[in-house]
C-alpha positions in Angstrom: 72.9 106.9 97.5 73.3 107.5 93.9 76.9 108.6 93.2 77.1 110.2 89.4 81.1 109.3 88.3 82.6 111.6 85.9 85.4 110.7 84.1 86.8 106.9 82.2 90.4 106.9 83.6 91.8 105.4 86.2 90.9 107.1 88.9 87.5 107.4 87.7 87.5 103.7 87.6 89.0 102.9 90.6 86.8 105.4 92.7 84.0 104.1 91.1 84.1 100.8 92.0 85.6 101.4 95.5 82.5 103.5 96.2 80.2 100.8 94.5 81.6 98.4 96.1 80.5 99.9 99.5 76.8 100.2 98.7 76.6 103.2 95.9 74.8 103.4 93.2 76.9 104.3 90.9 76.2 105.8 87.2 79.3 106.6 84.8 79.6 109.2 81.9 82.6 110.4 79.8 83.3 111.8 76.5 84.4 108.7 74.6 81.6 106.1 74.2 84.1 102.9 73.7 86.2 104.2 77.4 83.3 104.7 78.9 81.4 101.4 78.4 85.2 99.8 79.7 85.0 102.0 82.7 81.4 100.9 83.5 82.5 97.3 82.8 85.2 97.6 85.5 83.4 99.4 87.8 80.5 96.7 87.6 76.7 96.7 87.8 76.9 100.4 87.1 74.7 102.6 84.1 76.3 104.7 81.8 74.8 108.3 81.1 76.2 111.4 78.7 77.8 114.1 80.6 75.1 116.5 80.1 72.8 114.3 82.2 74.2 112.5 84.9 74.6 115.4 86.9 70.3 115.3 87.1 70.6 111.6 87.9 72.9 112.0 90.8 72.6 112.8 94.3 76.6 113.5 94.7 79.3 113.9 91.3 82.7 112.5 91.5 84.7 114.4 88.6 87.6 112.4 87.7 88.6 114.5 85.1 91.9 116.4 83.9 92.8 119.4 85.6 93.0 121.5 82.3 89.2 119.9 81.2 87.6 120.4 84.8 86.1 123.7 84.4 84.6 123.0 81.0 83.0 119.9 82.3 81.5 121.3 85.5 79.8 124.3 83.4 78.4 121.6 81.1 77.5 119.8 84.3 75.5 123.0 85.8 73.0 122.8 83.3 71.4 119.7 84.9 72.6 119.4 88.2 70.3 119.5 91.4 70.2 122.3 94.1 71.5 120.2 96.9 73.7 117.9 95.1 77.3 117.8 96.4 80.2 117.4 94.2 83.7 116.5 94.3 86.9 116.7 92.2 90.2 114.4 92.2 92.6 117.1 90.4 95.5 118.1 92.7 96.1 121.9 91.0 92.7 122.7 91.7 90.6 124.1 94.7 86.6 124.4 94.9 86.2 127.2 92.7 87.0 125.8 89.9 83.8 124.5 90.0 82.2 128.0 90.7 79.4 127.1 88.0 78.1 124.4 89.9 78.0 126.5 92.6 76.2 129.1 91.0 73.0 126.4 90.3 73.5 125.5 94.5 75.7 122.5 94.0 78.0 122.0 97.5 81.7 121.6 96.2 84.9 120.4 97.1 88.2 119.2 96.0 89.7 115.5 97.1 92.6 115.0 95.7 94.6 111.4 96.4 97.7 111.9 97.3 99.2 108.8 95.1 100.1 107.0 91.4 97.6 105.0 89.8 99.2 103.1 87.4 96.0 101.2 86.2 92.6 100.6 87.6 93.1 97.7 89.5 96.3 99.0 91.3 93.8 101.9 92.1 91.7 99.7 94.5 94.7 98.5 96.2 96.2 102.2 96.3 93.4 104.5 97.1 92.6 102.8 100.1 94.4 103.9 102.7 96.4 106.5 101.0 96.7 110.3 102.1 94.0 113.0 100.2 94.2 116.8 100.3 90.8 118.7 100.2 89.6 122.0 99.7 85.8 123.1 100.0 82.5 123.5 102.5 81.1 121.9 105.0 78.8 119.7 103.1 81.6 119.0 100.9 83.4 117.8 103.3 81.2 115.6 105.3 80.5 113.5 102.1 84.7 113.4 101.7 84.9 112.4 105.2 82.4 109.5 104.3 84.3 108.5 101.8 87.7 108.1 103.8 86.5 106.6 106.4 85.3 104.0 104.2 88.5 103.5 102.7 90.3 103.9 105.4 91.9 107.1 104.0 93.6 110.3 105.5 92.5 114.0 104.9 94.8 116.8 105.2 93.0 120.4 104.4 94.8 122.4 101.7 93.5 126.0 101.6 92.4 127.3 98.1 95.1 129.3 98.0 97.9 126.7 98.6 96.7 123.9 96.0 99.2 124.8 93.5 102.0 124.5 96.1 100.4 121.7 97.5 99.9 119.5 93.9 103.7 121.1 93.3 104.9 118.9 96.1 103.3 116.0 95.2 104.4 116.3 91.6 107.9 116.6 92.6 108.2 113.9 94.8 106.6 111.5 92.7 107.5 112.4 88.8 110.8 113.5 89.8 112.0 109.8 90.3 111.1 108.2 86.7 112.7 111.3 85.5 115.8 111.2 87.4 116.5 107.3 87.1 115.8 107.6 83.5 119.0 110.1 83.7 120.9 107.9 86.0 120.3 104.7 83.9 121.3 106.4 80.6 124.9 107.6 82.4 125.7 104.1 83.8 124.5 102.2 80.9 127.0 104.5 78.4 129.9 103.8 81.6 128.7 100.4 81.9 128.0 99.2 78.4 125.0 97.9 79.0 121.3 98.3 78.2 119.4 101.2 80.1 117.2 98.1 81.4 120.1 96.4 83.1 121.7 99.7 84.2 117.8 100.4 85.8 118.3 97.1 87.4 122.0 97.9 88.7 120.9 100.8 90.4 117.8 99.5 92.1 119.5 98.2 95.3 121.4 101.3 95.5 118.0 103.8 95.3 116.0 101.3 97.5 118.3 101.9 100.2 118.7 105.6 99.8 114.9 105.9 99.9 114.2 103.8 103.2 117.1 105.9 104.3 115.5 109.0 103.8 111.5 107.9 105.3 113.5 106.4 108.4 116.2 108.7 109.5 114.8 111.6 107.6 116.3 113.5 104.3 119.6 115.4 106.4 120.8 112.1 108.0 120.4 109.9 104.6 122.1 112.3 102.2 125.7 110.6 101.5 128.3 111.3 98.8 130.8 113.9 97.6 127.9 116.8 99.0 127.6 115.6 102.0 131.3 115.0 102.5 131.5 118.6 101.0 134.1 117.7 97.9 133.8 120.3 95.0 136.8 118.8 93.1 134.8 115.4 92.5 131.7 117.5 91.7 133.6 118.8 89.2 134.8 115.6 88.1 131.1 114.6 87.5 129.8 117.7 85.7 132.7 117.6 83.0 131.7 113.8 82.8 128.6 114.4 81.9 129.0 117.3 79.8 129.8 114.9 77.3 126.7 113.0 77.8 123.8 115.2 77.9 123.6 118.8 78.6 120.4 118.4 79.1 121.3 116.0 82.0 124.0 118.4 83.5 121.4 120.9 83.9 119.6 118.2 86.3 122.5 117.5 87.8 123.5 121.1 89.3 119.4 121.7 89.9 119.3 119.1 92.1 122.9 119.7 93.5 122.5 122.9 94.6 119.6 121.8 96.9 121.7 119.1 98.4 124.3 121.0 99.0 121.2 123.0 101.1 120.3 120.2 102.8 124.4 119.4 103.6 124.3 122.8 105.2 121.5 121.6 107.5 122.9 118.2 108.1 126.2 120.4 110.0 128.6 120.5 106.8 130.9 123.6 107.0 130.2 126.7 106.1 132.9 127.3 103.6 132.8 123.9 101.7 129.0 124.5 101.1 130.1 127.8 99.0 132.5 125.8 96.9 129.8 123.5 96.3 127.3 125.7 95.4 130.0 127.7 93.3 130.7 124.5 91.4 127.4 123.6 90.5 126.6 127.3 89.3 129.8 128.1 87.6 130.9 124.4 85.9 
């Protein structure tokens, strides 16, 4: 089977050489010559083709593309692609229409996004196998995803077209929230601390390992600890005046995220009434 990848990053790499790997032929084609050639060199015994003509070299199209260059590269892909062929995107935001001119020439499409980080291409291969994917799309679509998976030993979860926003939302949160929010945690304790925001990283590692396999074991009510879970506004208080001085920026995170844990207190059993005064601290400080 002759698998047409589209796309130089790391997914495109990574999924490339996975599929390669397991007895595709696989052909490459991005937009920059010099990325492209690396990709093809990673993925291994691969050819490299131009955009505008792998899609008539290729019984099925991986597009491992970004989302907000996706629907400019499947028109230019409709102008040589097969009746028959089946493609597939990795874009989380996106269902199976927004390859609509693909379908228009009788291309079967589908949407399978991984459900993971790829910090480089050969994390990828360790990553993508085995890791969770949402996909949107037909039948035909579908049976080549399913192929896939089960040859990486991967899970499938449908996401209705309609839900892939939501769905890519979640995923965004959960995983570029936490970079984000250490960077914030690291900057407070290394202006407390006096220390370097590299040792302050290091200081709090132990601390948001725990809280983590906390939160996959007993689940996100019984791992919440701290002055929201004990339900103490006046240290709350405390904090936000703190870091008032530091960042405003940061203090804006802080009450974001407070005001959902002081949510997920309520759902834990925390009274009523001191859920209120936490919520009015975080909205009024």
């Amino acid at each position: 089977m002759s698998v047409g990848i589209v796309g130089s990053g790391r997914i495109a790499q990574a999924m490339g050489r996975l599929l390669r790997e397991r007895g595709a032929e696989v052909v490459v084609a991005g937009r920059d010559p010099a990325r492209t050639a690396e990709a093809a060199r990673f993925i291994g015994g691969c050819r490299v083709a131009g955009v505008d003509a792998i899609a008539g070299q290729s019984e099925r199209l991986l597009i491992a593309v970004a989302d907000d260059t996706l629907a400019r590269v499947a028109a230019l892909l409709a102008r040589g692609a097969k009746p028959g062929t089946i493609a597939l995107h990795t874009c989380g935001v996106h269902g199976a229409s927004v390859l609509e001119p693909l379908t228009e020439v009788g291309v079967h499409c589908g949407a399978l996004h991984p459900m993971a980080t790829v910090p480089s291409p050969t994390a990828g291969l360790r990553i993508l196998t085995g890791a969770s994917y949402g996909f949107t799309g037909g039948e035909r679509a579908r049976a080549w995803a399913t192929e896939i998976l089960e040859s990486l030993q991967g899970r499938m979860y449908d996401i209705p077209e309609s839900a892939r926003a939501l769905y890519h939302a979640a995923a965004a949160l959960a995983c570029n929230s936490i970079p984000g929010l250490l960077d914030a945690a690291s900057t407070m304790l290394a202006a407390s601390a006096g220390t370097s925001k590299a040792e302050a990283l290091k200081l709090l590692e132990p601390l948001v390992r725990a809280s983590l396999d906390n939160t996959f074991e007993l689940g996100p009510e019984a791992a919440l600890t701290g002055p929201v879970r004990r339900g103490d506004p006046a240290t709350l208080r405390l904090h936000l005046q703190a870091i008032s001085t530091q960042s405003p920026a940061i203090g804006d995170l802080y009450r974001a995220i407070g005001v959902w844990q002081a949510e997920l207190a309520r759902r834990a059993g925390l009274d009523e009434e001191k859920v209120k005064l936490m919520e009015e601290a975080f909205r009024n400080e």
